[in-house]
C-alpha positions as CSV (number, residue, x, y, z in Angstrom):
1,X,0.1,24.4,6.4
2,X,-3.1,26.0,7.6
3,X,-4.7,26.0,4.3
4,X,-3.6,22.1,3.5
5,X,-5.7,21.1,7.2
6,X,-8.5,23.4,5.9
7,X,-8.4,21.5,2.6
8,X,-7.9,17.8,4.2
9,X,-10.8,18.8,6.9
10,X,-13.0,19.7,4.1
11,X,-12.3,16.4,2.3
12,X,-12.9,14.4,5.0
13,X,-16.4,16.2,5.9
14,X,-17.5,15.0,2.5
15,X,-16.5,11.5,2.4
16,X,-18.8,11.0,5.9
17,X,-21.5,13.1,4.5
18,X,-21.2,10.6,1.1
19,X,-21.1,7.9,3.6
20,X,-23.9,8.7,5.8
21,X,-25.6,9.3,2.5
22,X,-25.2,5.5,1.8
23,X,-23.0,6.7,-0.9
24,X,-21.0,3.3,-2.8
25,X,-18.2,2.6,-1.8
26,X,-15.6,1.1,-4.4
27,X,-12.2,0.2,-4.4
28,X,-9.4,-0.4,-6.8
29,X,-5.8,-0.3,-8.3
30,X,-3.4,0.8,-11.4
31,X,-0.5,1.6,-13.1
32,X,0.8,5.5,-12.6
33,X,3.2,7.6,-14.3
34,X,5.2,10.8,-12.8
35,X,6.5,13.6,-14.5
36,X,8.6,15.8,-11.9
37,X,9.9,19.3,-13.7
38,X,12.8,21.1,-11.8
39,X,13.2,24.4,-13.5
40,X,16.3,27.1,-12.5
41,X,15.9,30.2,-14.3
42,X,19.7,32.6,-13.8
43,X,19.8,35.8,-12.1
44,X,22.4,38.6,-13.3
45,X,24.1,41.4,-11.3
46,X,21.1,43.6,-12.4
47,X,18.7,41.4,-10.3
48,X,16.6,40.8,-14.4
49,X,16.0,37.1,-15.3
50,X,17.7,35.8,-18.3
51,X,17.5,33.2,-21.1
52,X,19.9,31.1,-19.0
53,X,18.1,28.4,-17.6
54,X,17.8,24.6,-17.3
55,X,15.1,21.9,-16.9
56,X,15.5,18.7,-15.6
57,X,12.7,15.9,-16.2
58,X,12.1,12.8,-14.6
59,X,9.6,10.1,-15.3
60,X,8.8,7.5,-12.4
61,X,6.6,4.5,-13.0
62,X,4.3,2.0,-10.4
63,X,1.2,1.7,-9.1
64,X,-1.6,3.0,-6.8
65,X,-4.0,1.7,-4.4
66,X,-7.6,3.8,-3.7
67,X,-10.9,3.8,-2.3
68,X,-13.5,6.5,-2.8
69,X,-17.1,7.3,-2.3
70,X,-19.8,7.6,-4.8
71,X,-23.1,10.0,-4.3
72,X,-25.3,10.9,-6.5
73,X,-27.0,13.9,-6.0
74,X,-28.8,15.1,-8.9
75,X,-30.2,14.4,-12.2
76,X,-28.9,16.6,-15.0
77,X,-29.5,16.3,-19.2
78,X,-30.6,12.6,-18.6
79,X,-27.4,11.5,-16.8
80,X,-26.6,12.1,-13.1
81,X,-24.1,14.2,-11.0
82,X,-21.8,12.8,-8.6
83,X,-19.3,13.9,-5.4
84,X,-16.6,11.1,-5.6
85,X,-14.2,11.7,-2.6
86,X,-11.5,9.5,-1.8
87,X,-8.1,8.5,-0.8
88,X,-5.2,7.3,-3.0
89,X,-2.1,6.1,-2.2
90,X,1.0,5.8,-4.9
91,X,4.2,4.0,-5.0
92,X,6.4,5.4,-7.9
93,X,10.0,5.0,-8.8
94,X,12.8,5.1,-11.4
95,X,16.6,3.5,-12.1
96,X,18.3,6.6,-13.4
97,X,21.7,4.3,-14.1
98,X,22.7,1.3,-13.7
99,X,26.4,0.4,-14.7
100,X,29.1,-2.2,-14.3
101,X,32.7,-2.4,-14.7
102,X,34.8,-5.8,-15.0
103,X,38.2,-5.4,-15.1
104,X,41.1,-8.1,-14.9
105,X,45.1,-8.0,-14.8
106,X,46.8,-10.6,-13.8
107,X,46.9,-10.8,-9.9
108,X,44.7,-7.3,-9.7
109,X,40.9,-6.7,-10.6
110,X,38.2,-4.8,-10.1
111,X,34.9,-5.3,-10.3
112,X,31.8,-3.2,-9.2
113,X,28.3,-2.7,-9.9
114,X,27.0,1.2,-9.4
115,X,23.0,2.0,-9.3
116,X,20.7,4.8,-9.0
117,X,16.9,5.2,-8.4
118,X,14.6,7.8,-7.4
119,X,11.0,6.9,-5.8
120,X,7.9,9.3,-5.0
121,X,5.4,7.8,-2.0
122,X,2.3,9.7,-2.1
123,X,-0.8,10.3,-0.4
124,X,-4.0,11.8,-2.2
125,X,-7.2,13.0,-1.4
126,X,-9.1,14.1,-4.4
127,X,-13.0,15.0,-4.0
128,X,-14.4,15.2,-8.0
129,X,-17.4,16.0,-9.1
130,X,-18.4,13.3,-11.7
131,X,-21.0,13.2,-14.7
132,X,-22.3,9.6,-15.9
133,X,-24.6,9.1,-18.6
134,X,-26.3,5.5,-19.2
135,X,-25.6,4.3,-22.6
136,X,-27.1,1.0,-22.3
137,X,-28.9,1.2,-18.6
138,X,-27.5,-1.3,-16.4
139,X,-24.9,-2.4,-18.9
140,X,-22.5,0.2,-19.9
141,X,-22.3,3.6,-18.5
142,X,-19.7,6.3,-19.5
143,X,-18.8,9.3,-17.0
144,X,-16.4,12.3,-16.7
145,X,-14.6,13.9,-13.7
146,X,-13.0,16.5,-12.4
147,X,-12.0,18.1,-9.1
148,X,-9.3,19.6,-6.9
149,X,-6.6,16.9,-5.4
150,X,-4.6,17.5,-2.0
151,X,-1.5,15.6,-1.9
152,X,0.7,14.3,0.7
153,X,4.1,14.0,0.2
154,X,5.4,10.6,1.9
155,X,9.4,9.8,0.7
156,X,10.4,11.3,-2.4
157,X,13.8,9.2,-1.8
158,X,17.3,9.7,-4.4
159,X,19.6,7.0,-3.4
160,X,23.2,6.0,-5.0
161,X,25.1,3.2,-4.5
162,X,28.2,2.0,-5.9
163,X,30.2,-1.6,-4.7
164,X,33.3,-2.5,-5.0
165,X,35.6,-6.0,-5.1
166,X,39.1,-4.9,-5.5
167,X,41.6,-7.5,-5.4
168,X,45.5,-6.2,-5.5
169,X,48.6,-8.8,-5.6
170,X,45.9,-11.6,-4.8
171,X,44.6,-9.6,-1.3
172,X,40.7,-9.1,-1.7
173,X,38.6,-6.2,-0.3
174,X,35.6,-5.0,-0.8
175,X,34.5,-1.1,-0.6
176,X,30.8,0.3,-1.0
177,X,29.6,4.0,-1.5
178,X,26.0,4.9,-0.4
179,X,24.4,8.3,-0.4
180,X,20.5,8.2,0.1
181,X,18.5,11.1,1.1
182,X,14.3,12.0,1.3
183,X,13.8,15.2,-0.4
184,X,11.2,16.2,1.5
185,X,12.6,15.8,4.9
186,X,16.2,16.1,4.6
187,X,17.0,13.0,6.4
188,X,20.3,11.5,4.8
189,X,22.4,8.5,5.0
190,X,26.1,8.4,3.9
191,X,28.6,5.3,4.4
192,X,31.9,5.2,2.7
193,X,35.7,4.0,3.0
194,X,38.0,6.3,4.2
195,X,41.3,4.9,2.7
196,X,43.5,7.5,4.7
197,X,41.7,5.7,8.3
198,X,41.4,2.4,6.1
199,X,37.9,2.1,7.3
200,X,33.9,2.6,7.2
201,X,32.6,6.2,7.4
202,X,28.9,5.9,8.2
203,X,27.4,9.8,8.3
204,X,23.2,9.8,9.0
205,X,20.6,12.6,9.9
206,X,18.7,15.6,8.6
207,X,19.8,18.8,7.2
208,X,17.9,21.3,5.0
209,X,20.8,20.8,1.9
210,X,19.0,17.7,1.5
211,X,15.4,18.8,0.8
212,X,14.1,19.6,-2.4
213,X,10.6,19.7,-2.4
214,X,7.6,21.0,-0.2
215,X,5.7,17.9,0.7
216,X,2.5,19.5,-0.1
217,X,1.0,19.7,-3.6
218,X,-2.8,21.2,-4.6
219,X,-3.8,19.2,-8.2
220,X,-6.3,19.8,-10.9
221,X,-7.7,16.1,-11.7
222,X,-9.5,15.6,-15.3
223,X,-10.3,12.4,-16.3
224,X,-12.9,9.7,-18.4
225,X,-14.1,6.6,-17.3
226,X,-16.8,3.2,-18.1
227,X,-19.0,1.4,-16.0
228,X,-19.6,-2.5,-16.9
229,X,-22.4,-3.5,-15.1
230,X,-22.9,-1.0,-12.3
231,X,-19.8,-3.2,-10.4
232,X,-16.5,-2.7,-12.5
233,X,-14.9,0.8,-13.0
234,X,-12.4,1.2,-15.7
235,X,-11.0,4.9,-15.9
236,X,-7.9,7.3,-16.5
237,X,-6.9,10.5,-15.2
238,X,-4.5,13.3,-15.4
239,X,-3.4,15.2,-12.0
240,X,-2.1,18.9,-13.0
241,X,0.4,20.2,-10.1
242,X,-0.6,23.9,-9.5
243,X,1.6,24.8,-6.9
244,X,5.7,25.6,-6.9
245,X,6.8,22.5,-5.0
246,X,10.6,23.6,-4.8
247,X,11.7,24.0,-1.6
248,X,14.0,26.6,-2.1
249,X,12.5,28.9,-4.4
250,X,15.1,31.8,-4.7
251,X,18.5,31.3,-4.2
252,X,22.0,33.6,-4.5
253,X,22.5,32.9,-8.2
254,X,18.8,31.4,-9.4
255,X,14.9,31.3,-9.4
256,X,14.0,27.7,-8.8
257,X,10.6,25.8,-9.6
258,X,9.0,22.2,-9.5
259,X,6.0,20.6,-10.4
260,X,4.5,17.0,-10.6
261,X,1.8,15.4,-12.8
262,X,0.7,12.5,-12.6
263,X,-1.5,10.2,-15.5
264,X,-3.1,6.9,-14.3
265,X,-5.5,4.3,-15.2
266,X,-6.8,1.3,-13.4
267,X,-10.0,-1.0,-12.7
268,X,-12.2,-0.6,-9.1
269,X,-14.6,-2.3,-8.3
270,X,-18.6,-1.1,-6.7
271,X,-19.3,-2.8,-3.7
């Protein structure tokens, strides 16, 4: 934790050093994509890792929101080098299954409607060092970037839900199952029928079982980009996870490991 404040104070220190630099300032917006990797690697009785393992991979989709600083600070083989802080803000997610069941016999029937999603709220704070060349001056101008990215875990929230309208002998009720949990805080939410009570079960709060991942993440960012006109950006970018996010990284029976990358591209605009 003391090394993400370091990193975040650092970041920070060179977006008001761009900014008393009268750096540009641009804003702007795009679709993302999130790979998340859970790996579990088996441990035998003779404490030596095995081939028995498993990888789970999910891919969330949505947007992202920025704002970022741009100074140039010196002229190299006819283009110009750059320090492009910034902060950038994503809103991911993913329907895993969605499924419905219709069934109908005389008096009795059943009908539900079962869903689950997974969604990844971010928060990051890259600070690239970027290389623009003119190709026509004042027109079109490409550049390259790259840098280190601290992210922020938000909510990184699973939620299933599953209703139900049962109707028996022409009596209608209707049942609903709900789990949700944030895997980064452990905060959970369960509500079910309890058909021994005949009611609603409603279960909330926080317990480690729940968390999965470490809400801090350091990132390699690479990425290309054009410039229209000195005013409209239009780039893409990869984010490499470095760090084991898993937040339970040895257990009894298994070695455990996760990692998130995440491609974008999007328009800003130079004010």
């Amino acid at each position: 934790m003391k090394k993400s404040i370091i990193f975040l104070a650092a970041a920070i220190v060179s977006v008001a050093f761009a900014a008393n630099a009268s750096a540009q300032i641009s804003v702007g917006a795009g679709y993302a994509n999130e790979t998340v990797i859970d790996k579990s690697i088996a441990k035998f009785e003779d404490g030596e890792s095995g081939k028995a393992w498993s990888k789970d991979r999910h891919q969330l989709n949505g947007f992202y929101i920025e704002a970022a600083y741009n100074w140039d600070f010196a002229s190299v083989a006819g283009g110009s080098l750059a320090l492009q802080p910034g902060v950038r803000y994503y809103c991911l997610s993913s329907l895993t299954s969605n499924s419905r069941t219709n069934i109908k016999e005389d008096k009795n029937s059943l009908k539900s409607v079962s869903k689950s999603r997974i969604s990844d709220h971010l928060i990051d704070v890259p600070v690239n060092v970027k290389y623009s060349y003119d190709f026509i001056p004042g027109t079109l101008k490409g550049y390259a970037f790259a840098g280190p990215v601290l992210s922020f875990g938000i909510a990184a929230k699973y939620s299933d839900i599953e209703k139900s309208k049962v109707t028996v002998d022409g009596e209608t009720k209707n049942y609903s199952d709900i789990s949700k949990y944030n895997a980064y805080t452990g905060k959970y939410f369960n509500e079910y029928y309890d058909e021994y009570e005949d009611k609603v079960v409603t279960d909330k709060g926080q317990d480690d079982k729940y968390k999965s991942y470490n809400m801090f993440d350091l990132k390699l960012a690479l990425g290309l980009g054009i410039t229209v006109a000195e005013k409209v950006d239009v780039k893409c970018g990869y984010n490499i996870g470095l760090l084991n996010r898993a937040f339970n990284k040895n257990s009894d029976d298994a070695k455990h490991a996760a990692h998130s990358n995440i491609l974008y591209f999007g328009v800003a605009y130079n004010f």
